[in-house]
Phi, psi and omega in degrees: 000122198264142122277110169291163188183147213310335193268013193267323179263172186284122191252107188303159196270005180298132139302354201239140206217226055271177225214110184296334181300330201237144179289164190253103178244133152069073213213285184132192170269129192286136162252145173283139201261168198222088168292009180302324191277009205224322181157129163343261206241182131305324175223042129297176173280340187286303148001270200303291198318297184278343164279309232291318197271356171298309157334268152337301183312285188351291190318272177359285187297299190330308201272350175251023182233334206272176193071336198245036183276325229259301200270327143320322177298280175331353177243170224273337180261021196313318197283329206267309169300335188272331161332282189324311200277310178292308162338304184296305190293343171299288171305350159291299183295327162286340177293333196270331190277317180316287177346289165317280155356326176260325184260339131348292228254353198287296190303332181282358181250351162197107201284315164292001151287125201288283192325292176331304215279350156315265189316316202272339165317317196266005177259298230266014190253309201301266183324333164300299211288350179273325183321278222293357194257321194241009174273340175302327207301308195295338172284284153008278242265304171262028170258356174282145186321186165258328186296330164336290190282341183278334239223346142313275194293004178284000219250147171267099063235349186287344189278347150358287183286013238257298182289354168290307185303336167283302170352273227272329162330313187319288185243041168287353179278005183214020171280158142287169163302168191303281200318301172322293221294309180314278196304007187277317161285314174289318232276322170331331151327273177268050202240225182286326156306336181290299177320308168300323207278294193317292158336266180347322174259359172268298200284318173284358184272344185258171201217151202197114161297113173227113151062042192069352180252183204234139179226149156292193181260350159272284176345298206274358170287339193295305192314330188301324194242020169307128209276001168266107173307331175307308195295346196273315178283353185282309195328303189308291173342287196302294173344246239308292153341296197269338173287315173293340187293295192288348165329310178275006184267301201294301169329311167297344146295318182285333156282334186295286186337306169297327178269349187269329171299305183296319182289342164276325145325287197317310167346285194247035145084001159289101147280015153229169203261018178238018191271011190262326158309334191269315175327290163344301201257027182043020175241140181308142173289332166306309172348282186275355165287291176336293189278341158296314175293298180324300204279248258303341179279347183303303204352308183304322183247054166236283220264324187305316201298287201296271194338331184272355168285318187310322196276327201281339173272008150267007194078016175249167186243012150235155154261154184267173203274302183309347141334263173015294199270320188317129177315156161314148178267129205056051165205139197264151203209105187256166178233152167338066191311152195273009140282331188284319179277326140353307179286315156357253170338300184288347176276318153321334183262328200259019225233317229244335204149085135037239195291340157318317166251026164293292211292334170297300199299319183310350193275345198263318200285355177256355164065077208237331155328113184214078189288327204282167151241148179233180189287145197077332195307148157290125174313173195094177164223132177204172181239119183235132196265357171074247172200131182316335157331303230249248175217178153286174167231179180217153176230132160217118139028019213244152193220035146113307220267155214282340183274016121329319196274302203297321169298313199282311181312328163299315170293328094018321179265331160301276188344290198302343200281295186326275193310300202278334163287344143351307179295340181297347182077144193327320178302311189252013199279322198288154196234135159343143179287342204266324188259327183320310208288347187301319192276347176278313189269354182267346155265009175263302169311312145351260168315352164274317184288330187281350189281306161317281201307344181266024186264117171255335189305113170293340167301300187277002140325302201284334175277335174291295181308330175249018154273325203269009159281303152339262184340273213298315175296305195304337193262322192272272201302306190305317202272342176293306201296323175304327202272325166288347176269303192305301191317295188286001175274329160281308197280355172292306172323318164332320181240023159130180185264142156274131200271164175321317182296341207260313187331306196334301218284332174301265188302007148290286124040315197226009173269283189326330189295268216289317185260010132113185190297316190286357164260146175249149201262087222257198184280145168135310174330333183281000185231041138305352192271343200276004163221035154303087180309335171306311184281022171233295192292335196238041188316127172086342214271003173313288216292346189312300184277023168255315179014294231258332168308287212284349176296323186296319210287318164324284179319282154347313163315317192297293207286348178296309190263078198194143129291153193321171147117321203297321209274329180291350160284316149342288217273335193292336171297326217253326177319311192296347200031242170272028189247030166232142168264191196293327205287300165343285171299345180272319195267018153303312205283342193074078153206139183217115189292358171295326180272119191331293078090319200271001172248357164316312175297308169333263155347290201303334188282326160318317181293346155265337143294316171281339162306313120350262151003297206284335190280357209257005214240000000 
């Protein structure tokens, strides 16, 4: 039984936002999503009505299942009851994930507002305490024999559940007794969940002075790409300023998290400190060594390469860190009205699959959407799927610029990921973080390509080419090196907290590793790490999005060189939700992530694209 939290769905790697502060010209009208489908109000009745009956189910199921699993297995009806039983328990989880979902999605459209944040408080205490009613089934379900439990689900109507019960098999070597694993549950509420809350209201409670005016934190990441080198760097300033005033808050989240993790890893028996993650994400750890080790030996010819380009078309023999991300120099850069990119997108998707951009135009036309910023919204971008009953939703950011276009087409391949894995039911629909990304960056490519290919001016080739060169080193270079700041940052916790000065001196340390000799890295920069949201809501959940990148990039290779046939297999994939493993779902395509090999092909295309770049000069 999932408790949800703003970090349980994806919180995108963008920088770029818009701003209720700064006008909005020629944009069009933005829309706002319509949470009606999910429940009237907050205090409504339709609301109250579904805890008071989740609530009674819970009790129910609790007293007529629990202790008795065992002996369910053991009888001559095993399949048709333990069916029975899951079922139940299914429909419960979807009832309590609308809710959680609802109050998510209530909270995330204004994280200052004390009634939101009321409400999603007193939804995430409420849903623990029905949670805790229902941890026995899953503990249960694995203390049954296995030959028991095999020889059920081979069986109609249980073999239904067959890949669920292979799951959760998964991660019996690391339950606890029933009691630990409950307080474990409650005690997470003022735990680790609290710490997120906190994060959260710190980070939206803050204001970063530029030029008198008082900005949040998307407006002032936004400044990055601001074509004035002066505003990028005052930008930098104001961060930096305002991260240090706030160090010792954010640190002391961070140590606590890290140490609340280790005592819970230690528990239940995780020797590294990312295998509760890999566990999580059904993927192996060699898996994923494999694909860390491949980038980090890249870096010299990725990240090192484009920036010593990068620098040389600003006229440097460096960029300064504010720098990094800053629009091309002489290339005007207009912005997008938000039908035009609407169009963008969906012409992309039906170009590549129909029914792929069937399913995309319901988000705009059901008002499936949440484009504008208002004061509070949560930052970011994310596609969050609710529950199958209901639909996914999506949040974004948009401000015009063409990597906008590219976010709402990610969030769009989540959405469309979301609507088709849905029929597998609450149980079987979520899909491992390492495969969620596939359908986000493979609509993200899509739409860059199509896009590309309609350019001709070469100056605003080239600019299109070294933004979606940016995006992939970000998605790609960037999240490994985040993911390599997190390793040392749990295993240094291990021997005691880390003072703010010391995170610092780590992540300049391993920013340098990765984005190479041509960027300099100035003062203020040491405390950036302090509004990553992934290392608090999310531990280890970084390396996901180069995965899903260098998976695409593989992938993509594939459908360039593809016979009919490629996009109903995509999509039958995208279909499967969680009731596959990656090596499963992969091998229609001949890719196989086990093989060192496979992440190589990824890494090059990027290494070709800059090469491209280079040619262009």
């Amino acid at each position: 039984m999932r408790v949800l939290s703003p970090g349980h769905f994806e919180l995108i790697r963008s920088q770029t936002a818009n701003t209720a502060q700064e006008p909005i010209k020629n944009l069009g009208s933005l829309p706002e999503w319509n949470l009606k489908d999910l429940y009237p109000a907050i205090d409504s009745k339709e609301l109250a009505d579904d805890f008071v009956r989740v609530t009674a189910d819970a009790k129910i199921f609790a007293e007529r299942y629990r202790g008795k699993l065992l002996a369910l297995a053991s009888d001559a009806n095993a399949s048709a009851s333990l069916y029975e039983a899951i079922a139940a328990y299914e429909a419960i989880d979807d009832r309590l994930g609308r809710l959680l979902s609802y109050a998510a999605l209530v909270y995330s459209g204004d994280t200052t507002n004390p009634a939101h944040s009321k409400f999603y408080g007193d939804t995430q205490d409420r849903a623990t305490t029905i949670s805790t009613e229902l941890l026995f089934f899953t503990l249960e379900l694995n203390r049954i024999d296995d030959a028991l439990l095999d020889a059920a689900s081979a069986k109609s109507p249980l073999a239904h559940y067959r890949p669920w019960l292979i799951d959760i098999r998964l991660e019996k070597p690391y339950q606890l007794e029933d009691r630990l694993e409950q307080v474990f549950l409650e005690k997470s509420v003022t735990g680790s969940g609290a710490w997120n809350r906190l994060f959260d209201d710190t980070m939206a409670s803050l204001r970063f002075n530029l030029d008198g005016e008082e900005l949040t934190l998307e407006p002032i990441l936004n400044k990055f790409q601001d074509p004035d080198q002066t505003i990028r760097r005052r930008a930098s300033d104001a961060l930096a300023k305002t991260f240090r005033a706030n160090l010792r808050s954010f640190s002391l989240i961070t140590n606590t998290l890290a140490k609340d993790k280790e005592i819970s890893d230690r528990w239940r028996g995780f020797k590294d400190v990312a295998d509760s993650r890999h566990l999580s994400n059904r993927v192996e750890r060699e898996v994923v060594e494999a694909l860390v080790s491949a980038v980090r030996q890249a870096y010299p010819r990725l990240s090192h390469r484009y920036y010593a380009l990068k620098a040389k078309w600003f006229g440097q023999d460096q960029l300064d860190h504010w720098d990094r991300n800053a629009p091309l120099p002489k290339v005007e850069q207009r912005d997008i009205p938000w039908l035009e990119a609407k169009d963008m997108v969906l012409h992309a998707y039906h170009d590549f699959s129909p029914r792929m951009a069937s399913i995309a135009d319901d988000f705009f036309k059901k008002q499936w959407i949440d484009a504008p910023v208002r004061p509070g919204k949560a930052p970011g971008a994310f596609a969050h799927p609710t529950v199958p009953s209901a639909h996914p939703y999506v949040l974004v950011n948009y401000l015009g610029k063409p990597r906008d276009v590219m976010t709402l087409a990610h969030e769009l391949g989540h959405g469309v990921h979301q609507v088709l894995a849905a029929p597998n039911g609450a149980l079987m629909a979520p899909t491992p973080l390492t495969l969620a990304e596939t359908a986000s960056v493979f609509g993200e490519m899509l739409t860059f390509r199509r896009l590309l290919d309609r350019i001709s001016n070469p100056a605003e080739r080239k600019a299109m080419l070294a933004s979606k060169v940016e995006d992939m080193i970000n998605t790609v270079v960037r999240q490994i090196a985040f993911y390599t700041f997190e390793r040392e940052i749990h295993l240094e916790r291990r021997d005691g907290e880390l003072t703010a000065e010391r995170i610092g001196e780590i992540w300049m340390k391993i920013q340098k590793e990765s984005l190479g000799p041509s960027i300099r890295l100035g003062d203020g920069y040491e405390t950036f790490w302090t509004y990553i949201p992934h290392f608090i809501h999310s531990p280890f959940y970084v390396y996901a999005y180069a995965f899903g990148d260098c998976l695409v990039n593989s992938l993509y290779a594939v459908y360039e060189n593809a016979t009919e046939g490629f996009a109903e297999r995509y999509l039958a994939m995208l279909s499967a939700g969680g009731t596959k493993h990656h090596s499963e779902l992969l091998a229609p395509f001949g890719l196989d992530a086990r093989d060192p090999a496979f992440w190589q092909v990824g890494l090059s295309l990027i290494e070709r694209m800059i090469i491209e770049l280079e040619s262009m000069d």
